[in-house]
TIGU-265617 format. One record per residue (C-alpha): residue number from 1; residue in one letter; z, x, y. Coordinates in nm, 3 decimals, padded with zeros to 5 digits, m for minus. Example, Ala and Ser with C-alpha at 12.3 -4.5 7.8 and 13.67 -1.06 7.14 Angstrom:
% TIGU-265617
n=1 res=A pz=00.780 px=01.230 py=m00.450 .
n=2 res=S pz=00.714 px=01.367 py=m00.106 .
This chain:
% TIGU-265617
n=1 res=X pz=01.613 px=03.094 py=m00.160 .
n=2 res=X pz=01.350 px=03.361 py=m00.214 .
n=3 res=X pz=00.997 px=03.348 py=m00.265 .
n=4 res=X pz=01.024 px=03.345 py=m00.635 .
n=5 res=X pz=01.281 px=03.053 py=m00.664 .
n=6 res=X pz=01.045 px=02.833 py=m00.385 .
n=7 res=X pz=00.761 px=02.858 py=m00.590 .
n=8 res=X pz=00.937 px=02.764 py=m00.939 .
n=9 res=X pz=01.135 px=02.470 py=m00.727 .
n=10 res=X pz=00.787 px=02.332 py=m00.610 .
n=11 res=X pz=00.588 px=02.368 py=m00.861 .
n=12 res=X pz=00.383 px=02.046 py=m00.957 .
n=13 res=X pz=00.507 px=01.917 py=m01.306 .
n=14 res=X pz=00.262 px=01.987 py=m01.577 .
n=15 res=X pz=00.128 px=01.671 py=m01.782 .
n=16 res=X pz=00.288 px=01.338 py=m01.804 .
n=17 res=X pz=00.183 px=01.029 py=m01.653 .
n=18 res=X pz=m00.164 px=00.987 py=m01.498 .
n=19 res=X pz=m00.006 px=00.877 py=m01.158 .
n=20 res=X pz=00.270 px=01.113 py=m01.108 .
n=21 res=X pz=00.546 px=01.113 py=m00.781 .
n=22 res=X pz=00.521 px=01.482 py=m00.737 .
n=23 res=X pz=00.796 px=01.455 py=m00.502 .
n=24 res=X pz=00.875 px=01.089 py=m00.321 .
n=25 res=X pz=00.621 px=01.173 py=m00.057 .
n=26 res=X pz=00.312 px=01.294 py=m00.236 .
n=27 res=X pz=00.138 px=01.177 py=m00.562 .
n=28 res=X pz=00.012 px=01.394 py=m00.823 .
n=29 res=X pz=m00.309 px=01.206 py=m01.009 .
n=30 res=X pz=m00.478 px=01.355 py=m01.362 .
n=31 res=X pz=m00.801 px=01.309 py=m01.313 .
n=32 res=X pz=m01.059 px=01.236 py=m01.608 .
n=33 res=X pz=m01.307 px=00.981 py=m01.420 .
n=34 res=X pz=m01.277 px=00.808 py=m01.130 .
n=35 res=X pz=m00.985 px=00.666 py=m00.901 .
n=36 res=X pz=m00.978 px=00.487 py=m00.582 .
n=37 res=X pz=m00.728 px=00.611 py=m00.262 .
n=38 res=X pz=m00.682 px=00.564 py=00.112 .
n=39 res=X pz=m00.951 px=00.756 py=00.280 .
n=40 res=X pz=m00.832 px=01.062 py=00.436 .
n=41 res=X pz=m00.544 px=01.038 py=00.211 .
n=42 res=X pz=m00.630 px=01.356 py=00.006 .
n=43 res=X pz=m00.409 px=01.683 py=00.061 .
n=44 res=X pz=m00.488 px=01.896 py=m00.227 .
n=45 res=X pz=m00.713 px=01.894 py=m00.546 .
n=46 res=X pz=m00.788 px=02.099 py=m00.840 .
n=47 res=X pz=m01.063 px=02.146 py=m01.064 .
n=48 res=X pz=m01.427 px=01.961 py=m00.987 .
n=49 res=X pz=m01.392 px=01.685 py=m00.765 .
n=50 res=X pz=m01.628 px=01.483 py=m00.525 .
n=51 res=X pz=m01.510 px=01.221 py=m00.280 .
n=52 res=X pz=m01.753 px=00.929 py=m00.179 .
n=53 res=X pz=m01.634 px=00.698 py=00.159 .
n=54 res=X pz=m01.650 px=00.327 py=00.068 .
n=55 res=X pz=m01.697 px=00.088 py=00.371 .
n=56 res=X pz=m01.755 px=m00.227 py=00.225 .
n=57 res=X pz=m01.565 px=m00.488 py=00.071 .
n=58 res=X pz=m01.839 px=m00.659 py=m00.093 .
n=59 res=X pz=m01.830 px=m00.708 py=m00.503 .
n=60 res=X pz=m01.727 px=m00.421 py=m00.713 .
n=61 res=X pz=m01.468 px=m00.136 py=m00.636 .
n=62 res=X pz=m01.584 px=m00.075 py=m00.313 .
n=63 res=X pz=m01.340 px=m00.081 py=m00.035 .
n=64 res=X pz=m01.126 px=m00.293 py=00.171 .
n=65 res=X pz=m01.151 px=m00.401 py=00.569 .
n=66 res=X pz=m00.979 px=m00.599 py=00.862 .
n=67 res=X pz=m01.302 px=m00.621 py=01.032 .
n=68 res=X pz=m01.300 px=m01.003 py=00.970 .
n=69 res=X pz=m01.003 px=m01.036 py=01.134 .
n=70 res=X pz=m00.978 px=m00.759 py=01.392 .
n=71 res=X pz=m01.254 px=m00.530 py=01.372 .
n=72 res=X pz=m01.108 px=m00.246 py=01.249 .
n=73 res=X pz=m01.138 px=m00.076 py=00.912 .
n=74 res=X pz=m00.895 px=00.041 py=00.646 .
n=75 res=X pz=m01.159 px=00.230 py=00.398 .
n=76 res=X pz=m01.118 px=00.364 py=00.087 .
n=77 res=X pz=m01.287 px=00.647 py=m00.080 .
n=78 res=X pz=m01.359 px=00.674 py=m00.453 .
n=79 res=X pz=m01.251 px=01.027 py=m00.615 .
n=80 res=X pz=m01.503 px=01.122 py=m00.917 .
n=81 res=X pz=m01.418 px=01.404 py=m01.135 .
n=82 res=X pz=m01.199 px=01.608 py=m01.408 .
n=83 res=X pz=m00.915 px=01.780 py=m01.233 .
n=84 res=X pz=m00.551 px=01.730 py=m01.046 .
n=85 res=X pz=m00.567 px=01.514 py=m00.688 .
n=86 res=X pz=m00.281 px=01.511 py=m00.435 .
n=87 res=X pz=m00.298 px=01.239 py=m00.179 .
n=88 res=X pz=m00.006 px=01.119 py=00.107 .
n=89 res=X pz=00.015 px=00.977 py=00.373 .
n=90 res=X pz=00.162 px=01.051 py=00.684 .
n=91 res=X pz=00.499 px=01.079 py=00.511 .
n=92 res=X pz=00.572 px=00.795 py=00.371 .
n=93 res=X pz=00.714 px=00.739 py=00.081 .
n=94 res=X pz=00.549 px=00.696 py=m00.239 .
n=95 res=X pz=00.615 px=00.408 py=m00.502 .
n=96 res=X pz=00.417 px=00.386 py=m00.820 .
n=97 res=X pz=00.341 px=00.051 py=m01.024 .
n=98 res=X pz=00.229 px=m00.024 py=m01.335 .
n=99 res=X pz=00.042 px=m00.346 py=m01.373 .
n=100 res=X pz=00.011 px=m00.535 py=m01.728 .
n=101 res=X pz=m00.325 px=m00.702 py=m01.784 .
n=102 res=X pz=m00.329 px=m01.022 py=m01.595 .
n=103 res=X pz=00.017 px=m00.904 py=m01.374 .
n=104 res=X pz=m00.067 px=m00.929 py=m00.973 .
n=105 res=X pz=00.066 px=m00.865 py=m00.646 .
n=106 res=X pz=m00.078 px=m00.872 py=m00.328 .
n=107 res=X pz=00.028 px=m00.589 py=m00.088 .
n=108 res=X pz=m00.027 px=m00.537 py=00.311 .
n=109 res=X pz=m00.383 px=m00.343 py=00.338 .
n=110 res=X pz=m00.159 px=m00.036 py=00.529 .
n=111 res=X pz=00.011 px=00.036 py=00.259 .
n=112 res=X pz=m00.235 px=00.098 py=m00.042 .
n=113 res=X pz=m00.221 px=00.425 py=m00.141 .
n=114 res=X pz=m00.462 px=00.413 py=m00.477 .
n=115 res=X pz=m00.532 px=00.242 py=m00.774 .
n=116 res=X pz=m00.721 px=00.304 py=m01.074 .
n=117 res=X pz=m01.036 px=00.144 py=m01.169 .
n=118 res=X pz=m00.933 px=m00.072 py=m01.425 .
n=119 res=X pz=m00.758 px=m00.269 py=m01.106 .
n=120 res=X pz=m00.951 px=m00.566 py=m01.012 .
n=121 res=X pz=m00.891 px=m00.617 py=m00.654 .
n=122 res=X pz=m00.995 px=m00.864 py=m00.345 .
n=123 res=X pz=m00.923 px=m00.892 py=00.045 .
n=124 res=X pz=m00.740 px=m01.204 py=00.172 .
n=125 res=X pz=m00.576 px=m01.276 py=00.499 .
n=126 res=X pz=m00.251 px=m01.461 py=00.526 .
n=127 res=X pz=m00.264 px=m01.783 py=00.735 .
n=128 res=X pz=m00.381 px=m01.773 py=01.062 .
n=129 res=X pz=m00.213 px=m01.432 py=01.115 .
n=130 res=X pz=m00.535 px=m01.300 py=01.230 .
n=131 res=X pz=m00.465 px=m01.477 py=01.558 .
n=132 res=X pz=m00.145 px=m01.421 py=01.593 .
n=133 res=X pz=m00.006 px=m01.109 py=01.526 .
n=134 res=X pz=m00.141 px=m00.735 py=01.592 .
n=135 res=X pz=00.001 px=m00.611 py=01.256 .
n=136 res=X pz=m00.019 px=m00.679 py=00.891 .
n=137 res=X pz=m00.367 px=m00.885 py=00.959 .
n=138 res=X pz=m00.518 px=m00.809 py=00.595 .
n=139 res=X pz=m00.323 px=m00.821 py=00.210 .
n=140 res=X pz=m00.479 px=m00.669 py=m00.076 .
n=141 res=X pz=m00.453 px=m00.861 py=m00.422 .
n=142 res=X pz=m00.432 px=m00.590 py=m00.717 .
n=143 res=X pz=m00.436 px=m00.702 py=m01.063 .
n=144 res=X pz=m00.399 px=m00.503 py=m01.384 .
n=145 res=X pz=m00.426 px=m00.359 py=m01.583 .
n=146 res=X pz=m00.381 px=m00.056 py=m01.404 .
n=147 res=X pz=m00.148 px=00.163 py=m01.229 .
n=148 res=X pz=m00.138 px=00.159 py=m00.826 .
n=149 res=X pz=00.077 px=00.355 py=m00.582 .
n=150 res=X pz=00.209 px=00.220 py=m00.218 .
n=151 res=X pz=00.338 px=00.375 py=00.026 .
n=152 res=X pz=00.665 px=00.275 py=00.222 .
n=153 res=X pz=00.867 px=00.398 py=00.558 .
n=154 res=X pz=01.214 px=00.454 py=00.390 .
n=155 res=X pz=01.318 px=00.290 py=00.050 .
n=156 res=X pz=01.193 px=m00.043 py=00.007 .
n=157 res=X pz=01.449 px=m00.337 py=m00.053 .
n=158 res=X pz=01.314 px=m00.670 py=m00.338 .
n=159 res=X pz=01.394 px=m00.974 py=m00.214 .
n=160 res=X pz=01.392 px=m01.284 py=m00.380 .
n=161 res=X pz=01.234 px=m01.631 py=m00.229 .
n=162 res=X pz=01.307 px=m01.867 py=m00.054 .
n=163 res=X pz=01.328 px=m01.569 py=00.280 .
n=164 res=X pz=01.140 px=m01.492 py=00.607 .
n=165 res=X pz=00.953 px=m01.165 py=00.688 .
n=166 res=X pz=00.885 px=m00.958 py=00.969 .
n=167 res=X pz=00.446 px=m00.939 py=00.891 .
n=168 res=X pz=00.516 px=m00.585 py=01.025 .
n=169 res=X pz=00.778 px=m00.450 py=00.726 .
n=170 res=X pz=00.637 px=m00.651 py=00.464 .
n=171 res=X pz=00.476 px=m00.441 py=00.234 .
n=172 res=X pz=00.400 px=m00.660 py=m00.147 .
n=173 res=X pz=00.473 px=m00.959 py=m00.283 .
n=174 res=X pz=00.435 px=m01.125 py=m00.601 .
n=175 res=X pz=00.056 px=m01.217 py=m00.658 .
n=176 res=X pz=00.153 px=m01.588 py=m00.726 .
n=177 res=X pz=00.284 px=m01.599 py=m00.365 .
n=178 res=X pz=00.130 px=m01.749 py=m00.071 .
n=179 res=X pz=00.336 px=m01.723 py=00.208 .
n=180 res=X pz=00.279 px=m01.929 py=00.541 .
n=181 res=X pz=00.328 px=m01.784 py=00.894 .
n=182 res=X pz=00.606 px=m01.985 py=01.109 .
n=183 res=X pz=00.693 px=m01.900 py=01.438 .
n=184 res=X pz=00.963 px=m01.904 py=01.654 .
n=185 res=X pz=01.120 px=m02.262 py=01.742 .
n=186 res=X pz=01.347 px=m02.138 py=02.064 .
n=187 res=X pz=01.139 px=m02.092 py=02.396 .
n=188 res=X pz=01.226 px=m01.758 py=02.483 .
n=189 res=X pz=01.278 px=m01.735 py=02.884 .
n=190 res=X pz=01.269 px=m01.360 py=03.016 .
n=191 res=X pz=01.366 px=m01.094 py=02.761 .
n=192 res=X pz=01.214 px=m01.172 py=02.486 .
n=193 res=X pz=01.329 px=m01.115 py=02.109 .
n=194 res=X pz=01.015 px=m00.946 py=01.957 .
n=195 res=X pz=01.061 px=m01.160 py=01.632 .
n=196 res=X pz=00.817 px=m01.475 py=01.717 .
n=197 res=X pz=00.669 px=m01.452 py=01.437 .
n=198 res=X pz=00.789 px=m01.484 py=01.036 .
n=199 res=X pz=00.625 px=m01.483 py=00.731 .
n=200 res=X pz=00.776 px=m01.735 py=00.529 .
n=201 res=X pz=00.783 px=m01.717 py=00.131 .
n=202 res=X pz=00.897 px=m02.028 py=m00.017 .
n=203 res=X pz=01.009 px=m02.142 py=m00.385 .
n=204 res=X pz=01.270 px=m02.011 py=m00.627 .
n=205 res=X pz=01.092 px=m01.715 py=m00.814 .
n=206 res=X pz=00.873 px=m01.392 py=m00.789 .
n=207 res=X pz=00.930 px=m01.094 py=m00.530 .
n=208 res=X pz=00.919 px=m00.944 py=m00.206 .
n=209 res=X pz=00.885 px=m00.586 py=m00.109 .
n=210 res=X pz=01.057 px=m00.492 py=00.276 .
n=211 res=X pz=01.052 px=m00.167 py=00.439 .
n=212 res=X pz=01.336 px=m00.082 py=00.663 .
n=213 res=X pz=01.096 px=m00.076 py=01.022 .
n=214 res=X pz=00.796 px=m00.167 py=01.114 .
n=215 res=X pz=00.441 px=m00.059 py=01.047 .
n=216 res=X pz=00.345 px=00.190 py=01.301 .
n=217 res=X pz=00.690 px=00.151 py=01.520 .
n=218 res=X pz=00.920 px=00.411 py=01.374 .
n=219 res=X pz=00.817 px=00.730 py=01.231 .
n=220 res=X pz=00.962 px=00.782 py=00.815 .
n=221 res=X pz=01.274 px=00.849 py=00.698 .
C-alpha cells in the first residue's frame, strides 16, 4: 500500500465512545476531565494534557500496590485534561467494559489498563496467595458506574463456576466471587508439573476471565 492508503487505513476513528479500541492493542480515550491508567501506559496524546503519578492506595482515586504483599508497586497515574489519550501496553490486547451502577468485578492488578473516575475501586489480595505464589499477588475490585479497559495476552475465554485457575492467566472475575487458593494434592517427586497451585471459584453463577498463558511467561499473540 502507499503512503496515502496507510495513513487513511490508520487513522484513529473520529468521535464515538469515550473509551474507544482504536485497534485491539491500543485504546483511544476522549478526554473532557480526568481518567485514571497504568502508569507508563501512555503512547500518544492530543490536545492539553497533564499526567500526575499516584503511589498510594490510600482513600480516594489514588492508586493501587502489591507492596503489602510483595513489595513491589503497580502505580497508576491520573490523566487531567481536554484532548485525545492513547495508552497500551506492551501489546496486549485491549478489552473494554462497561460497568452499570452497582455492577463489579474484581480483576488481577497486571491487567488494569484504566478506568474512569466515576469507578469506585479498592485493593484486596486473594487468600494467602501472597505466600504462595510469585504471580497474580494483588486483585483490583472496580465498580460502576463507569467504563474500564483490561488488557489480555491473546483473546480471553469466560468461564463459568464451579472451575480451577492458573493465579497466573486469570485475569477478572465476577465481583461477587471470592475464590480460595488450593494446592496440589499429589507429592510431586523429581520433575515437577509447574501447576501446584489453583485458584478455585466455587458455586453455580457469575464469571471468569482466562488468558491463554501466563502473566509474564509468553510474549502476546
Amino acid at each position: 500500500m502507499d503512503v496515502q492508503e496507510f495513513t487513511r487505513a490508520n487513522r484513529p476513528t473520529d468521535g464515538g465512545e469515550a473509551f474507544r479500541t482504536e485497534n485491539n492493542r491500543l485504546l483511544g480515550i476522549s478526554l473532557d476531565g480526568t481518567v485514571m491508567v497504568k502508569a507508563g501506559s501512555m503512547v500518544a496524546y492530543t490536545g492539553d494534557v497533564t499526567f500526575t503519578g499516584r503511589s498510594s492506595a490510600e482513600g480516594g482515586v489514588s492508586g493501587f500496590l502489591k507492596e503489602a504483599v510483595s513489595g513491589e508497586g503497580t502505580p497508576v497515574m491520573e490523566a487531567e485534561g481536554a484532548g485525545h489519550l492513547y495508552v497500551a501496553e506492551n501489546g496486549k490486547k485491549v478489552q473494554v467494559l462497561e460497568l452499570a451502577d452497582g455492577e463489579s468485578i474484581s480483576v488481577n492488578g497486571n491487567d488494569v489498563l484504566a478506568f474512569e473516575s466515576t469507578v469506585d475501586y479498592e485493593i484486596n489480595t486473594v487468600g494467602s496467595l501472597s505466600g504462595m505464589a510469585a504471580g497474580g499477588l494483588t486483585n483490583v475490585y472496580l465498580s460502576g458506574p463507569g467504563r474500564i479497559a483490561l488488557t489480555t495476552h491473546g483473546d480471553p475465554v469466560v468461564l463459568q463456576p464451579p472451575v480451577f485457575t492458573d493465579p497466573d492467566a486469570t485475569v477478572a472475575w465476577s465481583g461477587h466471587l471470592s475464590p480460595s487458593l488450593e494446592t496440589n494434592k499429589a507429592i510431586e517427586i523429581g520433575q515437577k508439573s509447574g501447576e501446584s497451585i489453583q485458584m478455585a471459584f466455587t458455586g453455580e453463577d457469575g464469571f471468569v476471565v482466562v488468558q491463554p498463558n501466563e502473566e509474564g511467561s509468553v510474549t502476546s499473540a
